[in-house]
GUSELUM-623875 format. One record per residue: x, y, z of N, C-alpha, C in turn; residue number from 0; chain. Coordinates in pm, 1 decimal, m for minus. Atoms other than C-alpha are relative to their C-alpha. Layout:
! residues N
REC      neast     nnorth        nup     caeast    canorth       caup      ceast     cnorth        cup     k   c
REC          X          Y          Z          X          Y          Z          X          Y          Z   NUM   A
...
This chain:
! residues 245
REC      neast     nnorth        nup     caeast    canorth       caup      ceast     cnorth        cup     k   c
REC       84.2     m119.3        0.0        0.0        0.0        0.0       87.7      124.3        0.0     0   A
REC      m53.8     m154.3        1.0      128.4      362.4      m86.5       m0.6      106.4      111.4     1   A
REC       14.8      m69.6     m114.6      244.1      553.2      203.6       m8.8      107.7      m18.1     2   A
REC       26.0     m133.6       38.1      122.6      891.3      183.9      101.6       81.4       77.5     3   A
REC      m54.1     m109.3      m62.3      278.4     1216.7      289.9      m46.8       52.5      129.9     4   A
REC       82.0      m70.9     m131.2      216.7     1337.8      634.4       15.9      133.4      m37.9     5   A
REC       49.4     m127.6       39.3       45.5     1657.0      582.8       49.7      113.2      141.8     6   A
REC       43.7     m119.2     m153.2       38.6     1781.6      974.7      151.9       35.0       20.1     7   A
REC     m141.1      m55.3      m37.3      426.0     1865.7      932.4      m18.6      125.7      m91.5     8   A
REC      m14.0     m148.0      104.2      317.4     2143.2      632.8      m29.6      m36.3      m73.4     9   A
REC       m0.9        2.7      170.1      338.4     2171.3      278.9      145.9       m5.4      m43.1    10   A
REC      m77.5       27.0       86.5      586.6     2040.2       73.5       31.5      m21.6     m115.9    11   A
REC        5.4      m69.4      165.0      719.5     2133.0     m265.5      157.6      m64.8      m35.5    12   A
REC     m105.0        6.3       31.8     1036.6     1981.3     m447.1       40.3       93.5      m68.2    13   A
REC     m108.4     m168.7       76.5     1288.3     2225.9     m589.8      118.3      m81.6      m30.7    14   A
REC     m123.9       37.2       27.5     1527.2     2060.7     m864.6       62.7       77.0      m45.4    15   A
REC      m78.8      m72.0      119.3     1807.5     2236.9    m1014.1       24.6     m122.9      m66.7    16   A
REC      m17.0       61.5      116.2     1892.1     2148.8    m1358.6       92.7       53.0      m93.6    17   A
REC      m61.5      m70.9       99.5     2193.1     2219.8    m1558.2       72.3      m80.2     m119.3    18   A
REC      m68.3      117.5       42.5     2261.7     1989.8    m1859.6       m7.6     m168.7        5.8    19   A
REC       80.8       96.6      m88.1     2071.7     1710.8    m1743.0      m99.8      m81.7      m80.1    20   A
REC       60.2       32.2       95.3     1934.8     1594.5    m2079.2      m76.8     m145.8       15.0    21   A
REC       m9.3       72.7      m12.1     1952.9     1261.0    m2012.6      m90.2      m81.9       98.7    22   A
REC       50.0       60.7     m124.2     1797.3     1209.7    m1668.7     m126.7       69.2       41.3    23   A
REC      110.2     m106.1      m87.0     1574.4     1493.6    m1583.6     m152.8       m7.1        3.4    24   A
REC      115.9        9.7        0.6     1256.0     1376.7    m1736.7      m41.1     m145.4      110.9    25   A
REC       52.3      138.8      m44.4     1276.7     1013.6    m1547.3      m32.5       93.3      168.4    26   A
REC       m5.3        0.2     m143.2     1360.4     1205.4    m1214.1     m117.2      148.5       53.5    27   A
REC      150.7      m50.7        2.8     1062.6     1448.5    m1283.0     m119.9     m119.9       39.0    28   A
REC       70.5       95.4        7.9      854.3     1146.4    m1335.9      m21.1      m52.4      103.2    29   A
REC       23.6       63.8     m149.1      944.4     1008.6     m999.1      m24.4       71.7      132.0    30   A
REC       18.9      m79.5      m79.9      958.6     1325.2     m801.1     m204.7       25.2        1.1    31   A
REC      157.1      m30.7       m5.2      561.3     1373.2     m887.0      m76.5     m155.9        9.4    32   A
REC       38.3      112.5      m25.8      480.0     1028.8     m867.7        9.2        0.3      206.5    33   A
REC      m13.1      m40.2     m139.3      568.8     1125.2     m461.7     m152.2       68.7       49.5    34   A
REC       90.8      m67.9      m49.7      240.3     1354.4     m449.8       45.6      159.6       39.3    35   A
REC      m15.1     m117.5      m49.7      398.4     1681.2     m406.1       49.4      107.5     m114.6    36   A
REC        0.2     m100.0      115.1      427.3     1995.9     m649.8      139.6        2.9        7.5    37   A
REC     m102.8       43.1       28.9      736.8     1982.8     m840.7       34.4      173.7      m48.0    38   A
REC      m64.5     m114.4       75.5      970.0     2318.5     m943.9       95.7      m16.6      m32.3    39   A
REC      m75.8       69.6       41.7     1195.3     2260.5    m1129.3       80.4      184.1      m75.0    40   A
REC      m93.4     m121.8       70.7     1496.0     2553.1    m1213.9      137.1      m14.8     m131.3    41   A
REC     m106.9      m24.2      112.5     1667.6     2572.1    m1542.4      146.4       89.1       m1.0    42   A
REC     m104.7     m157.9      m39.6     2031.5     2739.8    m1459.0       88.2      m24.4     m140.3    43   A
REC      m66.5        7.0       67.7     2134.7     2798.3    m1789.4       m5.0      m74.2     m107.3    44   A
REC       19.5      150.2       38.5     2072.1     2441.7    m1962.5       26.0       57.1     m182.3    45   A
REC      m71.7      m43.0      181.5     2266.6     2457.9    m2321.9      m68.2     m139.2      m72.0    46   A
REC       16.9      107.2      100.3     2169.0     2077.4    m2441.2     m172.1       13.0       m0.9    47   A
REC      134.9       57.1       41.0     1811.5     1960.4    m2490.1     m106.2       45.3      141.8    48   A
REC      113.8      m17.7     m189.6     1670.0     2060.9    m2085.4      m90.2       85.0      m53.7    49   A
REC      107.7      m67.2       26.5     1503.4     2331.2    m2192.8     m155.3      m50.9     m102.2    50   A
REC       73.3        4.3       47.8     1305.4     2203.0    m2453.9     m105.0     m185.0       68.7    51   A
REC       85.2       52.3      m66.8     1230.9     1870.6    m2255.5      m82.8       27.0      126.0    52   A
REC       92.8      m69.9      m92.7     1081.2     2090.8    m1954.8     m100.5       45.9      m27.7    53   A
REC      147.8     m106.2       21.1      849.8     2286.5    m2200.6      m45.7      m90.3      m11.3    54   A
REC      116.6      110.4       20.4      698.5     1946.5    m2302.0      m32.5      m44.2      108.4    55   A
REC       23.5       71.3     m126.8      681.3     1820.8    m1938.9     m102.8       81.4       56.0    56   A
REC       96.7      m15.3      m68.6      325.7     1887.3    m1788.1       m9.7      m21.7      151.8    57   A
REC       m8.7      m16.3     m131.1      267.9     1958.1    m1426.5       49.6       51.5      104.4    58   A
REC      m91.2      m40.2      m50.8      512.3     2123.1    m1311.0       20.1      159.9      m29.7    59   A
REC      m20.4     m150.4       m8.3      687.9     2484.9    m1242.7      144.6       16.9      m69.7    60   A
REC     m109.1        1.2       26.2      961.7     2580.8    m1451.1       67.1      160.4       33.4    61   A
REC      m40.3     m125.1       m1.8     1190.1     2873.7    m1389.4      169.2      m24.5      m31.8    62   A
REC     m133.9       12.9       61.4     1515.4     2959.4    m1575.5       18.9      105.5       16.1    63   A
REC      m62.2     m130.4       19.2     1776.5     3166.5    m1558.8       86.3       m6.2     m126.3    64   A
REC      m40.2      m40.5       92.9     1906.1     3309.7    m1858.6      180.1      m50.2      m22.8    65   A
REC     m133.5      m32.3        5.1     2286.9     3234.9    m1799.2       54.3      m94.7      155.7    66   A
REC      m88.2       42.4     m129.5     2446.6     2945.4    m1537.1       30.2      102.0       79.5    67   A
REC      m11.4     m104.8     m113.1     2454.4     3119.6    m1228.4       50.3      m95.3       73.0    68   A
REC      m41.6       77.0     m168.7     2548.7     2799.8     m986.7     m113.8      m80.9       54.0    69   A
REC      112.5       93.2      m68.0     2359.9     2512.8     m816.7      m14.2      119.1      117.8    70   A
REC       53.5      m60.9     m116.9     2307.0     2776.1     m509.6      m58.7       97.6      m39.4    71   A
REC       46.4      m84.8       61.8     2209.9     3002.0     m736.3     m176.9      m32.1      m23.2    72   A
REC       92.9       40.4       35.8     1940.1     2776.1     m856.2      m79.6      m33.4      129.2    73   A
REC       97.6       56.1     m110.9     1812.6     2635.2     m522.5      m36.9      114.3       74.9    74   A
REC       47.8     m102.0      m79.2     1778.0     3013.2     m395.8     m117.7       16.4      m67.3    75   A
REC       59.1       m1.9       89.8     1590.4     3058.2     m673.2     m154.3      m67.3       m5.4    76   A
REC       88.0       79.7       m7.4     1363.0     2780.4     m618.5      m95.3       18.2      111.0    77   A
REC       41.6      m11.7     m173.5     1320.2     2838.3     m234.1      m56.5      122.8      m31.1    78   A
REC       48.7      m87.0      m29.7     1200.0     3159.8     m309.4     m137.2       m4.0      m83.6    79   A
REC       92.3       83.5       90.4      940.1     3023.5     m544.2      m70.1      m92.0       92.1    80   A
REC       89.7      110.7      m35.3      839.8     2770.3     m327.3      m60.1       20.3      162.2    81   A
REC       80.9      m62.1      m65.5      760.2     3021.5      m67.4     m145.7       57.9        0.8    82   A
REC      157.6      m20.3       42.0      454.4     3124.4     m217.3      m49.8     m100.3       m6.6    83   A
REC       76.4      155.0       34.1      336.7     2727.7     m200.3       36.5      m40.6       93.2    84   A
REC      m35.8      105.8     m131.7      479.9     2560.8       73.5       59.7       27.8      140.1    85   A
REC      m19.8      m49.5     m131.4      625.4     2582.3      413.2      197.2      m86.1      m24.5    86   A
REC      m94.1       67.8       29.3      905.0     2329.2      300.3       90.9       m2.5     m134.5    87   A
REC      m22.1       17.9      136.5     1121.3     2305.7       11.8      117.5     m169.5       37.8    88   A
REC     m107.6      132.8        2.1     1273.7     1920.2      m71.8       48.8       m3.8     m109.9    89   A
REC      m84.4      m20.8      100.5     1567.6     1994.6     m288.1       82.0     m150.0      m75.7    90   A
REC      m26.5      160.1       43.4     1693.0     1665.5     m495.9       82.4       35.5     m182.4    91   A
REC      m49.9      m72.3      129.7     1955.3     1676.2     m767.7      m56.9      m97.0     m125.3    92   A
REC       55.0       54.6      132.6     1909.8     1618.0    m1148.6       64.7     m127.9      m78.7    93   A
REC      m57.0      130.9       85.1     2123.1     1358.4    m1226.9       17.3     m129.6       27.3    94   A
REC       32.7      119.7       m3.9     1936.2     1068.0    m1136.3       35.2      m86.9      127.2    95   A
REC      m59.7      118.8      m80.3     2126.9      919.4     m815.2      m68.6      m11.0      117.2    96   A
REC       59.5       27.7     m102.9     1842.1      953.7     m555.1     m143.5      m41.6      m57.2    97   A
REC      112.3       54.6      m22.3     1531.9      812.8     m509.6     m120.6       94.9       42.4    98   A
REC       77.3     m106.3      m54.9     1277.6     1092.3     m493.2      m92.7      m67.2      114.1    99   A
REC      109.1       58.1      m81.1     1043.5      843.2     m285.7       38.7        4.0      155.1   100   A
REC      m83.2       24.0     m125.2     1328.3      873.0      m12.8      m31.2      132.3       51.6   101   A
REC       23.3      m99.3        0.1     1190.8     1185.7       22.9     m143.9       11.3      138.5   102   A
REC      125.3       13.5     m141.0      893.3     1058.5      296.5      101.9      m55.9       94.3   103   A
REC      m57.5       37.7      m86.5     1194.7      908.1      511.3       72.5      133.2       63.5   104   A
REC     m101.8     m109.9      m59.8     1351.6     1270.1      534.6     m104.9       73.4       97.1   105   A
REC      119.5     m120.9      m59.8     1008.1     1451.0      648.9      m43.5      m97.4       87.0   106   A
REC       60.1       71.8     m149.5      934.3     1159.6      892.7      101.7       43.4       76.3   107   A
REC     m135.3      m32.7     m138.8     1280.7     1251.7     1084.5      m15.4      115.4       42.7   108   A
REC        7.3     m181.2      m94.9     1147.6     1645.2     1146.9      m98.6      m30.0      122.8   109   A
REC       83.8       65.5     m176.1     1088.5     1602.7     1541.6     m135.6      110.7      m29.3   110   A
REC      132.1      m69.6      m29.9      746.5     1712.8     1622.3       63.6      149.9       51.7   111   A
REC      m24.1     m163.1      m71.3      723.8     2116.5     1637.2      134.3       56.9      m22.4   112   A
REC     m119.9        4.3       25.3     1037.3     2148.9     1511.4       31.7       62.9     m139.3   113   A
REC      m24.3      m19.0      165.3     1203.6     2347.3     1164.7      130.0      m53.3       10.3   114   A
REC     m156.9       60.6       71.8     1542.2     2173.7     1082.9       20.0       34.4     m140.2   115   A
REC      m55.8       14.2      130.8     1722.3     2168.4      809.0       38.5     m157.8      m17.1   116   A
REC      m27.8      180.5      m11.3     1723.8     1716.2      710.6       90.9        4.6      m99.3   117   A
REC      m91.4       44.1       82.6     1996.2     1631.8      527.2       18.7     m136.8      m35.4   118   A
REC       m7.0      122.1       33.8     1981.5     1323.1      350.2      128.7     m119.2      m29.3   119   A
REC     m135.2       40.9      m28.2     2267.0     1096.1      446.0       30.7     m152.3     m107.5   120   A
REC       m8.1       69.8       88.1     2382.7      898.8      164.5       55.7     m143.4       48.3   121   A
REC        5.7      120.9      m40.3     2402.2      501.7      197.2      103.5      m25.2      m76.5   122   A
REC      m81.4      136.4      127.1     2699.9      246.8       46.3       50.6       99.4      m70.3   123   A
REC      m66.6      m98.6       39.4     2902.3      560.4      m11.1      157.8      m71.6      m34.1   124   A
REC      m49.0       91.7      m60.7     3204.6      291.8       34.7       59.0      m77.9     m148.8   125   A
REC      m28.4       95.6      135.1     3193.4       88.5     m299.7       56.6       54.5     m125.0   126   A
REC      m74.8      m27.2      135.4     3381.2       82.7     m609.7       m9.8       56.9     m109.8   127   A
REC       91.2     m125.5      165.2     3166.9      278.4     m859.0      m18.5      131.7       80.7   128   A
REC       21.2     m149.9      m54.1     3135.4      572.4     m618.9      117.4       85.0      m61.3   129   A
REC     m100.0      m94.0       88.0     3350.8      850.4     m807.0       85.9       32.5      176.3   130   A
REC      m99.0      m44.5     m113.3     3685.2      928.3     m533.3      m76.0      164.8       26.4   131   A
REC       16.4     m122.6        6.3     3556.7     1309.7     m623.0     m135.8       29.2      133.1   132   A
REC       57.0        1.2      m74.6     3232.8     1203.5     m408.1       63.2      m40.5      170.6   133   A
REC      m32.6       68.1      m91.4     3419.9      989.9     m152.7       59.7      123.6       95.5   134   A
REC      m65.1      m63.9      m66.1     3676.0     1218.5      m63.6      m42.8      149.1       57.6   135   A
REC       37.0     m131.0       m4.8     3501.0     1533.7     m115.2      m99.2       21.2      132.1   136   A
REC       81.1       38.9     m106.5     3248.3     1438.5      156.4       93.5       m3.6      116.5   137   A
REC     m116.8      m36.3     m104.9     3528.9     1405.8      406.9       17.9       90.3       76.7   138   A
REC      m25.9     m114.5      m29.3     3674.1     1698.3      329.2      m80.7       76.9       78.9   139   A
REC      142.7     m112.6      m83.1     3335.1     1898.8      416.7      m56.2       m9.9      131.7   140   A
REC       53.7       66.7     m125.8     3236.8     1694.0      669.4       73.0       63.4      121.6   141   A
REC      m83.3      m95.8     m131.8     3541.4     1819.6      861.5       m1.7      145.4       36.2   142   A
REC      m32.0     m136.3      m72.0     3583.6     2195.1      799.3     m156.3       60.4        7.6   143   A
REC      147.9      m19.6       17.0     3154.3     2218.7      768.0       62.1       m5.5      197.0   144   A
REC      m70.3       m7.2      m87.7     3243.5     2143.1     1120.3       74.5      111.2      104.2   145   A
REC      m44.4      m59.1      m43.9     3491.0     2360.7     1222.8      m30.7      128.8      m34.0   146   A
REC       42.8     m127.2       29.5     3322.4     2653.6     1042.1     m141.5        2.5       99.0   147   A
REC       81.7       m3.9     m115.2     3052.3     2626.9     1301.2     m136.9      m56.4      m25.8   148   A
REC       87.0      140.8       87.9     2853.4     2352.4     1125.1      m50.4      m92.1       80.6   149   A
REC        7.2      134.8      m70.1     2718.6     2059.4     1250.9       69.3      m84.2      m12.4   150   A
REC     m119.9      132.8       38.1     2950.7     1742.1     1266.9     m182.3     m102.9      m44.7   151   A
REC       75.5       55.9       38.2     2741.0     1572.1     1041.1      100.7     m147.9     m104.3   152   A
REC      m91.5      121.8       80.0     2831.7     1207.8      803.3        4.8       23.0     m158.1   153   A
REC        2.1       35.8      123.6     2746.3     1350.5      471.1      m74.9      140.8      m26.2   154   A
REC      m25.4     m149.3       62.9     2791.7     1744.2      390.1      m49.0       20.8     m101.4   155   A
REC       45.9        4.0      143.6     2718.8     1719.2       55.9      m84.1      m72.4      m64.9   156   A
REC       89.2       79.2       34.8     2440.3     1550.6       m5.6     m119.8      109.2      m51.4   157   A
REC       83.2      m60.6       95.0     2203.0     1698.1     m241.3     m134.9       22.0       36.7   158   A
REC      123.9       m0.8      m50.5     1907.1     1586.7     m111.7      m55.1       32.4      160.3   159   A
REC       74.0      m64.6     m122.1     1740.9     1751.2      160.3     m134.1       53.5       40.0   160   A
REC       48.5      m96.2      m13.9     1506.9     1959.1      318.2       m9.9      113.0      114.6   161   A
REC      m36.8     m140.1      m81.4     1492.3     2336.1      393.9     m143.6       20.3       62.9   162   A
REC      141.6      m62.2      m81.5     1204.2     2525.4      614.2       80.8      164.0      m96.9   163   A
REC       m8.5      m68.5       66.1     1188.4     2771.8      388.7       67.4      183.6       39.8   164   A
REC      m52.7     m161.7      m38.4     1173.7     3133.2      526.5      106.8      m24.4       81.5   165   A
REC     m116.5      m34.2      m89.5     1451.5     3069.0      769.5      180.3      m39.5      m74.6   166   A
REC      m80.0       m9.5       64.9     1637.1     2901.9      519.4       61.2      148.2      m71.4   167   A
REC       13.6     m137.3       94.6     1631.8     3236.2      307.2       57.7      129.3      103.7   168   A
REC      m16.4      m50.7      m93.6     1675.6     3397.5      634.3      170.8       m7.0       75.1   169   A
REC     m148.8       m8.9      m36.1     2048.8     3304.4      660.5       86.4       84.9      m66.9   170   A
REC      m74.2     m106.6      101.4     2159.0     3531.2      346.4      142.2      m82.4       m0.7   171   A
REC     m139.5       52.8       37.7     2391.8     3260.2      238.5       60.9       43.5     m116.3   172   A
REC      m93.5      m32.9      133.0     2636.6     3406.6      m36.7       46.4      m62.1     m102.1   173   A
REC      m52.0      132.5      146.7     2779.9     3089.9     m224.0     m133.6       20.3      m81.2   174   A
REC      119.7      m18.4      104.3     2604.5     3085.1     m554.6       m1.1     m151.2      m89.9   175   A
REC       13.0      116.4       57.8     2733.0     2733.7     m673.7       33.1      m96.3      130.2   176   A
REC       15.1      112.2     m100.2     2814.7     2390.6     m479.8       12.0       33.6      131.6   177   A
REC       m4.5      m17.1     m124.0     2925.7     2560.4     m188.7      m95.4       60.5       71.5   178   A
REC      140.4      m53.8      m57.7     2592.1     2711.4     m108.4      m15.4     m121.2      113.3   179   A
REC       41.9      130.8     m108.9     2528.7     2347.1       72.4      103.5       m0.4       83.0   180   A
REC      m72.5      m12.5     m115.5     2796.9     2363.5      269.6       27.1      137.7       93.8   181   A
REC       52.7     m151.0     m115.2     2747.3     2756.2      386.6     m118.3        2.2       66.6   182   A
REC      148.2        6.6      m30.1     2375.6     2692.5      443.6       47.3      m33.7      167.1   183   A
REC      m23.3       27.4     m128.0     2478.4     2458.3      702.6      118.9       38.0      135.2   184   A
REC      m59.7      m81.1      m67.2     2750.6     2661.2      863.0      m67.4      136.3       80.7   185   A
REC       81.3     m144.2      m55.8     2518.9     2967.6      910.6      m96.3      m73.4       97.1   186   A
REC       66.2       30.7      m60.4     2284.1     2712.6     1036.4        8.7       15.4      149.8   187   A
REC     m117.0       39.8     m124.0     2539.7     2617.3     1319.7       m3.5      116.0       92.5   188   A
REC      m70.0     m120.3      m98.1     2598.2     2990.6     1430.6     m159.0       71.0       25.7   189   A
REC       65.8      m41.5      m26.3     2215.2     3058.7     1435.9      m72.9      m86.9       88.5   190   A
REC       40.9      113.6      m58.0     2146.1     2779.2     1635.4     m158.3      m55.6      m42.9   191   A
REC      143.5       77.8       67.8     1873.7     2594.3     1392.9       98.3     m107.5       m2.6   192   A
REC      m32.6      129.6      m12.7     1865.5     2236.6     1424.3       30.9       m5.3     m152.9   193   A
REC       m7.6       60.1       89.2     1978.2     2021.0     1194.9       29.6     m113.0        2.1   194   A
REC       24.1      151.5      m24.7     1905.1     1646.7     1146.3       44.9     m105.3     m156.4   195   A
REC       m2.5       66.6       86.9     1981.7     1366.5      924.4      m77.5     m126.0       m2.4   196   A
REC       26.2      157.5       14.4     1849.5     1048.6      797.8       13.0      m45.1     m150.4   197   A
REC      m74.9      115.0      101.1     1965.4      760.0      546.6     m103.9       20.6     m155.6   198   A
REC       71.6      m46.6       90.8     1884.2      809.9      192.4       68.1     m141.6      m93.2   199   A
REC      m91.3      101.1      100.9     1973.6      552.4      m75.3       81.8       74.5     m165.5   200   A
REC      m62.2      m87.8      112.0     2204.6      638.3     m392.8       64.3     m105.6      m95.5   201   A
REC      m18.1       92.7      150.0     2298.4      495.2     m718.2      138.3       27.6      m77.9   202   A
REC     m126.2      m15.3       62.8     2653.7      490.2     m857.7        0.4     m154.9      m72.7   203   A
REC       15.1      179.3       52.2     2578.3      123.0    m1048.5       87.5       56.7     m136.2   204   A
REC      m66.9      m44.1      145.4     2821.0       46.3    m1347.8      m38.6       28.1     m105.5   205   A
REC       59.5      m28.8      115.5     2740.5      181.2    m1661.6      m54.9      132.3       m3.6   206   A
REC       87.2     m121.7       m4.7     2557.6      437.5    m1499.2        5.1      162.2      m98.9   207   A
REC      m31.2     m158.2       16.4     2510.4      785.8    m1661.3      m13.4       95.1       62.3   208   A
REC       14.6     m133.3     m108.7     2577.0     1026.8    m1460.2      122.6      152.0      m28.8   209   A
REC      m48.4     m138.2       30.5     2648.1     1403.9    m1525.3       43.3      112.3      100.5   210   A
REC      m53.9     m114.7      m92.9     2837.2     1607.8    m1294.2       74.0       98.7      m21.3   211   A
REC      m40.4     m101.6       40.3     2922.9     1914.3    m1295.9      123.6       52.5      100.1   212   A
REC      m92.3       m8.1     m133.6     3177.1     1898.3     m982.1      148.2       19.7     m101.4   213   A
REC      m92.5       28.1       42.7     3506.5     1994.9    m1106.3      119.0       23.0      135.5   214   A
REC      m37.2       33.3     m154.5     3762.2     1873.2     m825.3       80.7      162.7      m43.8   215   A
REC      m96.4     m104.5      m51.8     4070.7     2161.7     m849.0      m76.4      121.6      m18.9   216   A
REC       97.2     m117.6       19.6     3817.8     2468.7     m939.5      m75.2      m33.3      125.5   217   A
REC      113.8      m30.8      m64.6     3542.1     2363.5     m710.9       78.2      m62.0      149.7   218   A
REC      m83.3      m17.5     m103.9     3817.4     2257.8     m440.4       38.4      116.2       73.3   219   A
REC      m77.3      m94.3      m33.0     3989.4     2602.5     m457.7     m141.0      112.2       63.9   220   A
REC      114.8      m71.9      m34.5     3606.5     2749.4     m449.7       27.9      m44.2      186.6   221   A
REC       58.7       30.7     m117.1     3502.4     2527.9     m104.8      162.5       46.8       84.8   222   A
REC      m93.5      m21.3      m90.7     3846.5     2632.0        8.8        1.6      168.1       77.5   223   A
REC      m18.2     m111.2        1.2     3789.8     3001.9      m15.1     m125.0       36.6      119.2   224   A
REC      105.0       m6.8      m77.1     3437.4     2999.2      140.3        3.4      m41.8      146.6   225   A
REC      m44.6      m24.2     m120.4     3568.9     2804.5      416.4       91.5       96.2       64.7   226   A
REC     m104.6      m95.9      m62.3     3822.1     3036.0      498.6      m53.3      120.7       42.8   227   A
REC       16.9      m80.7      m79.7     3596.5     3310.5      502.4      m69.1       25.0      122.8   228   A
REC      124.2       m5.4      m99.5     3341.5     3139.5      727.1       69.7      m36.1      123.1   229   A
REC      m64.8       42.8      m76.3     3602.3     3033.1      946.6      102.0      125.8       68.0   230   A
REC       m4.8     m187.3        5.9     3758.1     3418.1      960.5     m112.0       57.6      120.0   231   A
REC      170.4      m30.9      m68.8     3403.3     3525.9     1058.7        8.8      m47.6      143.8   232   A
REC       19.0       66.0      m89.2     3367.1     3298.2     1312.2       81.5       48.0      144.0   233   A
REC      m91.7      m19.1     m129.9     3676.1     3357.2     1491.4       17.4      152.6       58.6   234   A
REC       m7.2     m118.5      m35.3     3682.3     3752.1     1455.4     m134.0       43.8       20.7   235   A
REC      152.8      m74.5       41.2     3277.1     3836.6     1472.8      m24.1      m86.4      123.3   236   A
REC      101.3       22.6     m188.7     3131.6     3817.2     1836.8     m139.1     m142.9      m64.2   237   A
REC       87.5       55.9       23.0     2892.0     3554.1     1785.9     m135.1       35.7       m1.6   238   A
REC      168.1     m108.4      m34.1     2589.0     3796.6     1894.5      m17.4       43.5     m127.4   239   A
REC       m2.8      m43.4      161.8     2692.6     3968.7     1570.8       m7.5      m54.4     m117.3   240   A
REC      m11.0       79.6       79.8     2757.1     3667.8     1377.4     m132.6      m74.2      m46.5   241   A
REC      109.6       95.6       70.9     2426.1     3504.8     1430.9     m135.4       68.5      m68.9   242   A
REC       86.1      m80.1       69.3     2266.1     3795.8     1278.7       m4.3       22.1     m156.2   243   A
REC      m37.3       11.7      153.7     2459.7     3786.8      956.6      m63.5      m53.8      m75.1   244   A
């Protein structure tokens, strides 16, 4: 039997970015609304075929920006969109490796009365088809997410989540591409909003196609810079002051 959505936590709205995503985006449309919950879906840029398979795709909210701006670019984008509809936004990337259905295991883990931020903690991260770029990169974040005044969490970078909308929006995070997910939850840290995880499943199987846009020494030197300044911040900015930022 089909487990429905518990309603008495809010309204909930997915918010994918999409950049390049030709390949995958209509299946993981398909499964995100097969969930029961209104789908938005943000175009950042999309040069191959996205655009024109979104205009044919029925049901859904599309919004593009004219010109790659950044996955944080796109999920601000979305969240502010999915303020006028929901109370929640469940963000889930485009290139196929989650399970949108895993998406009722994240909204059962928000404690009663409670806004978190859930972070969906990726499973069988471990095995031989996982790209090193995921393995290691997760690590990395895990630690200085952390020491930038983060939560010690198992899995930083994980795509899939969900935000409480206005407070998300309410941190005035600056990153505009990957490192948006790892500032989110740093600001979280210093404003003292919870933040929770639970187990998500993920797909790195051989053969797979999968399109990433992660490039390690660029988007290294990025998450290096961002930590540094949130870690700066931290140490010179009174915390009274800081959790206002």
């Amino acid at each position: 039997m089909k487990k429905s959505i518990d309603k008495s936590r809010g309204r909930f709205v997915f918010v994918i970015p999409v950049y390049n995503h030709e390949g995958k985006i209509a299946d993981v449309i398909k499964a995100a609304r097969g969930v029961g919950l209104p789908v938005i879906v943000v175009n950042d840029g999309s040069t191959d075929s996205t655009p024109q398979i979104l205009k044919g795709t029925k049901g859904i909210t599309v919004l593009t920006h004219g010109e790659n701006r950044g996955k944080g670019a796109a999920i601000r984008t979305g969240l502010i969109e999915a303020a006028a509809r929901g109370d929640w936004a469940v963000t889930i990337d485009a290139d196929g490796q989650h399970d949108p259905r895993d998406a009722k295991a994240l909204i059962a883990a928000i404690p009663e009365g409670k806004r978190p931020i859930v972070v969906g903690e990726r499973v069988d991260m471990t095995g031989p088809d996982v790209p090193w770029t995921s393995s290691f990169g997760r690590k990395f974040s895990n630690f200085w997410v952390w020491v930038s005044g983060g939560p010690m969490l198992a899995d930083t970078q994980s795509g899939f989540r969900i935000y409480p909308v206005p407070e998300t929006l309410g941190l005035n995070v600056r990153a505009d591409r990957f490192q948006f997910e790892v500032e989110v939850l740093a600001k979280a840290g210093w404003r003292g909003m919870d933040v929770v995880h639970a187990p998500v499943s993920v797909s790195y199987r051989p053969g797979m196609e999968r399109v990433s846009h992660f490039r390690p020494f660029v988007d290294f030197m990025r998450n290096s810079s961002v930590f540094a300044r949130l870690i700066t911040q931290r140490i010179f900015i009174p915390h009274f002051i800081r959790k206002k930022m």
